[in-house]
C-alpha positions as CSV (number, residue, x, y, z in Angstrom):
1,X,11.8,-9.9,19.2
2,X,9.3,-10.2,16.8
3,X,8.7,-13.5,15.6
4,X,7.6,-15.0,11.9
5,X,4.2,-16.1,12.5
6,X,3.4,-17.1,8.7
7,X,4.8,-16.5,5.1
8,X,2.1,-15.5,2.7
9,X,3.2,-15.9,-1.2
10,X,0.8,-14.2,-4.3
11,X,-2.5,-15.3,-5.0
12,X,-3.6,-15.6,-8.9
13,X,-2.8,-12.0,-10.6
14,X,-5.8,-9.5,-10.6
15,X,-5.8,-8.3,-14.6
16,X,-7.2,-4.7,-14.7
17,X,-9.9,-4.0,-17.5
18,X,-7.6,-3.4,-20.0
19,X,-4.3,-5.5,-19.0
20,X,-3.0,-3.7,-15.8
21,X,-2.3,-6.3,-13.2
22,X,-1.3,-6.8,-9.8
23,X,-1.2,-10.2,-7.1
24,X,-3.0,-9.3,-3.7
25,X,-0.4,-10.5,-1.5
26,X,-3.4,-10.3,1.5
27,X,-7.0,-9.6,1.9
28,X,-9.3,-8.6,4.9
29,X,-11.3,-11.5,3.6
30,X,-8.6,-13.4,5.3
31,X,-7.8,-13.2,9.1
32,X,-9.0,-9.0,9.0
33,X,-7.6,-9.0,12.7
34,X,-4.3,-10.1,11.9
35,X,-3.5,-7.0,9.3
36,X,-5.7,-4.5,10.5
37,X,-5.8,-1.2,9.9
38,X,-4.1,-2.5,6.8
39,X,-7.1,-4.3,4.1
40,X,-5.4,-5.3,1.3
41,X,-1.5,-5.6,-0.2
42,X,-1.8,-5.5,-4.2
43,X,1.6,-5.6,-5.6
44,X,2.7,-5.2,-9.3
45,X,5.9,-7.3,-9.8
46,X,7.9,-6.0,-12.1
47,X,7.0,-6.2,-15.3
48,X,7.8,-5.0,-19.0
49,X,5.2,-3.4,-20.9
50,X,5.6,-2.9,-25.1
51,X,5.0,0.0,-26.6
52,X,1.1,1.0,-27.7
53,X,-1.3,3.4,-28.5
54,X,-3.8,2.3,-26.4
55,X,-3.4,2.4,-22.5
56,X,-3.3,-0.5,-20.0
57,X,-6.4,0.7,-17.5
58,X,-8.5,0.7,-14.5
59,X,-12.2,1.9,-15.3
60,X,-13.7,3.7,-12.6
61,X,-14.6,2.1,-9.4
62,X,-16.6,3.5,-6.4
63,X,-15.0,3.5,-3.2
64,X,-15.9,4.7,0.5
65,X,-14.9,4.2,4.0
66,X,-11.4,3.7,3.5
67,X,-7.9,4.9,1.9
68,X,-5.9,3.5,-1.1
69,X,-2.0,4.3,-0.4
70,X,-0.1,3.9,-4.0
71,X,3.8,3.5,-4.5
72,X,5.2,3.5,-8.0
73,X,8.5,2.4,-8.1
74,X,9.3,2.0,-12.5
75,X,7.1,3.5,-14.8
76,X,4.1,6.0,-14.8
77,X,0.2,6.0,-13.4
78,X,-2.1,8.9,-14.1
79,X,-4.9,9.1,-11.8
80,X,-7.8,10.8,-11.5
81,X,-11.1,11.0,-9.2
82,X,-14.8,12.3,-8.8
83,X,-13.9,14.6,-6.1
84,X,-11.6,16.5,-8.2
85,X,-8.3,15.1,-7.9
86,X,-5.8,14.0,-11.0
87,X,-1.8,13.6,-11.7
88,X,0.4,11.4,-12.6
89,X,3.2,9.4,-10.4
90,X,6.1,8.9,-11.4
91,X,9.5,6.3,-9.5
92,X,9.1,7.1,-6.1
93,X,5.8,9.0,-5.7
94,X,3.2,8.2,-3.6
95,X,-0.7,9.2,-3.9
96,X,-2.4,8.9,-0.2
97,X,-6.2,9.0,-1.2
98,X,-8.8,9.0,0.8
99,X,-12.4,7.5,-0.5
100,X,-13.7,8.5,3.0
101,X,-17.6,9.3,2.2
102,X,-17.3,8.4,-1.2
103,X,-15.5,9.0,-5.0
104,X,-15.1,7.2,-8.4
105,X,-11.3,6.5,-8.9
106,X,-9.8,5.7,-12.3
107,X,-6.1,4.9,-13.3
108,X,-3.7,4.0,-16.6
109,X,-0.1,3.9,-17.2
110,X,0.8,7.8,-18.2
111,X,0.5,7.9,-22.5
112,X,3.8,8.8,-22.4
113,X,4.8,5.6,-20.9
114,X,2.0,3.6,-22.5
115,X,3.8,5.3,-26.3
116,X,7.2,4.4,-25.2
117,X,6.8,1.2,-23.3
118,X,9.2,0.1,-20.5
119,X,9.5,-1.9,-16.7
120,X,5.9,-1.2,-14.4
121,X,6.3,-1.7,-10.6
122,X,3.6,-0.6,-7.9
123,X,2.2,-1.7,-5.0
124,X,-1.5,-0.4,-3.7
125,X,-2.7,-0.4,0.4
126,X,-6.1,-0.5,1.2
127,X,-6.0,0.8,4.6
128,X,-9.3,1.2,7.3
129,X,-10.8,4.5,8.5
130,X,-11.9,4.5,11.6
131,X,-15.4,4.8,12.3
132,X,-15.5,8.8,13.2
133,X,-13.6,9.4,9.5
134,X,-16.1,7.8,7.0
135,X,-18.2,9.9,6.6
136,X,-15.6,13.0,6.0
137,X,-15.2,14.3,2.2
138,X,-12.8,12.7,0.3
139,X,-9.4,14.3,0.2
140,X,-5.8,13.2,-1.2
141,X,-1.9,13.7,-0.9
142,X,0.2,14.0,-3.3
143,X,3.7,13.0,-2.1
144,X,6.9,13.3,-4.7
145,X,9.8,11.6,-4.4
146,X,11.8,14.7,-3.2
147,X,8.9,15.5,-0.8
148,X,9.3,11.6,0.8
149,X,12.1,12.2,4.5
150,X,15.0,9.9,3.3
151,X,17.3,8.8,5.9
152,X,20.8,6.3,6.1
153,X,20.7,3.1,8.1
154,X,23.3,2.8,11.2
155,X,26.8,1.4,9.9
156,X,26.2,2.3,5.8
157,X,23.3,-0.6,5.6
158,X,21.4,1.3,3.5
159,X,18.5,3.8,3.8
160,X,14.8,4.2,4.7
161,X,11.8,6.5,3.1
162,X,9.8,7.4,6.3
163,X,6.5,7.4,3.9
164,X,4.3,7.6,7.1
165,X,4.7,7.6,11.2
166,X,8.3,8.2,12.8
167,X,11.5,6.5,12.0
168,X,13.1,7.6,15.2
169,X,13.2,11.8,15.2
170,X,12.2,11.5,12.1
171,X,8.3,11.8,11.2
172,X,6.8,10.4,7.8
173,X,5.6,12.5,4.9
174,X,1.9,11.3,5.0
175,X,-1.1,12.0,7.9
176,X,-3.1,9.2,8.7
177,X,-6.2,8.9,10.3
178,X,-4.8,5.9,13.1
179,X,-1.5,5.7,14.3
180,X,1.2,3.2,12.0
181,X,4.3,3.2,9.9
182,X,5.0,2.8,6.3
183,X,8.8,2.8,5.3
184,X,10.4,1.6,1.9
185,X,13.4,0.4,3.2
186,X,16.8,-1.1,1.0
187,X,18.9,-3.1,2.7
188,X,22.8,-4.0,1.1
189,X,24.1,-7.4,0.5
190,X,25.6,-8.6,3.6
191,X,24.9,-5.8,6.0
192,X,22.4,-6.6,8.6
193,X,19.3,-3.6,10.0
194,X,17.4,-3.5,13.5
195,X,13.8,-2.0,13.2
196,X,11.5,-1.2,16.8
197,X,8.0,-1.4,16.0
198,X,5.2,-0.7,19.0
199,X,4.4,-3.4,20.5
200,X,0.8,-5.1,19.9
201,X,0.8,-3.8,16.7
202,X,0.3,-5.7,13.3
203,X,3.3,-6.0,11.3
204,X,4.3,-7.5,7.9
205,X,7.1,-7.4,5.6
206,X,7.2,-7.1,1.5
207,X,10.5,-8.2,-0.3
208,X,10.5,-6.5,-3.1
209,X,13.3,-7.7,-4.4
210,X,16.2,-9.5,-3.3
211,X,16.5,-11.9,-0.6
212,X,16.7,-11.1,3.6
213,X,16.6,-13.4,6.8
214,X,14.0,-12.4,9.5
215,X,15.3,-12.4,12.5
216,X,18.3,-14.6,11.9
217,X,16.0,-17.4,11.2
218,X,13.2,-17.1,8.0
219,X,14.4,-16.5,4.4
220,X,12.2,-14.5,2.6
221,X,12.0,-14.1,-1.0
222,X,10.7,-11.4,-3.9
223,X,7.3,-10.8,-4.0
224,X,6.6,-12.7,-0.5
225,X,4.9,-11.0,3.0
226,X,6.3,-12.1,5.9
227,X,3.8,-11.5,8.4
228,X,5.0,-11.3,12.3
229,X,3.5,-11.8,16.0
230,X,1.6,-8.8,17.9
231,X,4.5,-9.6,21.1
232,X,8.4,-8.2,20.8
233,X,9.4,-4.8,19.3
234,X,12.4,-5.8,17.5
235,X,12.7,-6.7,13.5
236,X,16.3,-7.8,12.8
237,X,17.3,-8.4,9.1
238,X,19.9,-9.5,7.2
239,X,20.4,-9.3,3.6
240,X,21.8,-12.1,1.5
241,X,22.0,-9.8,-1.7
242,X,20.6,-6.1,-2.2
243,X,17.4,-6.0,-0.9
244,X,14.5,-3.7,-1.4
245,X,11.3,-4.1,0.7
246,X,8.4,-2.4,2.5
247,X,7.4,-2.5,5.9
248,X,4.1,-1.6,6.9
249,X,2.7,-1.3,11.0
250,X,-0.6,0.0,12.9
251,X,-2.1,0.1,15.7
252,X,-5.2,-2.5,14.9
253,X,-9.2,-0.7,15.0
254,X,-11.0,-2.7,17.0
255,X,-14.0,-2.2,15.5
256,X,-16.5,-4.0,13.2
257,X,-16.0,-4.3,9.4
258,X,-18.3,-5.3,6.3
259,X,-17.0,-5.2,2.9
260,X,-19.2,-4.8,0.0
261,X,-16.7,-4.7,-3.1
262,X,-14.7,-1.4,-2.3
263,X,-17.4,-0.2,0.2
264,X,-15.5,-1.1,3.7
265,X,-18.4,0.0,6.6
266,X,-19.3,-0.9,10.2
267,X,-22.2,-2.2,9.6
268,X,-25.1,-3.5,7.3
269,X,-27.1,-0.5,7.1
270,X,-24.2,1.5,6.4
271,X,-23.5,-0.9,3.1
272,X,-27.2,-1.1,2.3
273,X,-26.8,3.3,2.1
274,X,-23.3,2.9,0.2
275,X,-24.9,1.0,-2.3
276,X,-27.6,3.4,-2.8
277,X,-25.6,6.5,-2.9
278,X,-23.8,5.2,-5.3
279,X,-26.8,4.0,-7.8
280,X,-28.6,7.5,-7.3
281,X,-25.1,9.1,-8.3
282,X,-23.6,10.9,-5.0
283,X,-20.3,9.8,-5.4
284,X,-19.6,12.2,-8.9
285,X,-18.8,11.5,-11.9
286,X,-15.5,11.0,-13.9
287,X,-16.4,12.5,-17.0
């Protein structure tokens, strides 16, 4: 059994440039080892947005060395990149980018739902490359909804998304550059669901929404991250109303990193060449 090593609730929320907001729920600036490959959890509660004219954005932002992962659950989020890449995901999409040797990346609520206003939800994973994947260009997935393996829980306790790694026969919709597990899971009120996760790996749990018990002993509430120990294999859950949460897994890199805003490197010189590539312009433009 896996066991609840700490609880971790929001830190203050992170208001985009023009009003889009999320909490991180965890940072690499805190305890790196204990979430690796996973950086950073930024979740959007949800929230309701009025109707405007003018959308709620992110201006671009220069990125290499690692991979944004982004789940929209209500609402809309048109995206687009330096390397080429745009679209707009809708409940249930996911968008696997990855910055790799470098790209400007720019979201907004869609202006269809920015005209006609309604409830935003989204969470955002920064996750690690390895070393050997840095430096490769820049590519992205685009996963829809229908695209995303859905599967039923044993004894009608709900179902799983199997977003990326294996959920028994069952492989994920993404490819990943280390090996770990992403599944959206929703759990039913009163119905209890077993989960094996590899042993030695990092694991952590957000509640979306609702209310489970961790292994028959921690309650965990909406918009917390139940983080658990490297030992055991087995998650055990229990929901005390409907549930909806996401689990996320890996293998940890044992390797060195340095953060420079959303440069995530090896090592020094590899920043100090970032930030140069990015002042003489070699990570594109957006237009």
């Amino acid at each position: 059994m896996k066991k609840v090593v700490s609880i971790l609730s929001p830190c203050p929320s992170l208001a985009g440039d023009d009003g889009l907001a999320a909490r991180t729920l965890f940072s690499h600036q805190d305890h790196a080892d204990r979430h690796s490959p996973f950086l950073r959890l930024n979740y959007a509660a949800p929230t309701p947005y009025p109707a405007r004219s003018r959308r709620h954005k992110v201006h671009g932002s220069p990125q290499r060395g690692f991979e944004t992962v982004t789940l929209v659950y209500q609402g809309e989020l048109e995206h687009r990149d330096s390397s080429g890449h745009s679209g707009i995901l809708g409940p249930g999409d996911v968008q696997w980018l990855s910055a790799a040797s470098g790209l400007l990346y720019q979201a907004s609520h869609s202006e269809p739902f920015a005209r006609q206003g309604g409830t935003w939800e989204m969470v955002q994973l920064w996750i690690n490359l390895p070393a050997c994947a840095k430096t490769l260009p820049p590519s992205q997935q685009s996963l829809p909804c229908a695209d995303i393996p859905a599967l039923a829980l044993p004894d009608q306790a709900g179902q799983i998304r199997v977003i990326a790694g294996q959920y028994r026969e069952q492989p994920g919709a993404a490819r990943h550059h280390s090996p770990l597990l992403l599944w959206d899971i929703q759990i039913k009120a009163g119905h209890q669901a077993c989960f094996q996760v590899p042993e030695g790996w990092n694991t952590s749990l957000l509640v979306r929404s609702g209310e489970v018990q961790v292994n028959q002993q921690t309650r965990v509430r909406p918009a917390q991250v139940v983080l658990l120990s490297l030992e055991g294999q087995t998650i055990r859950l229990n929901a005390q109303s409907d549930t909806q949460l996401l689990l996320l897994s890996g293998e940890p890199i044992d390797e060195p990193v340095l953060t420079y805003g959303s440069f995530v490197m090896n090592t020094q010189q590899e920043i100090t060449q970032a930030i140069a590539d990015f002042d003489q312009g070699r990570f594109g433009c957006l237009g």
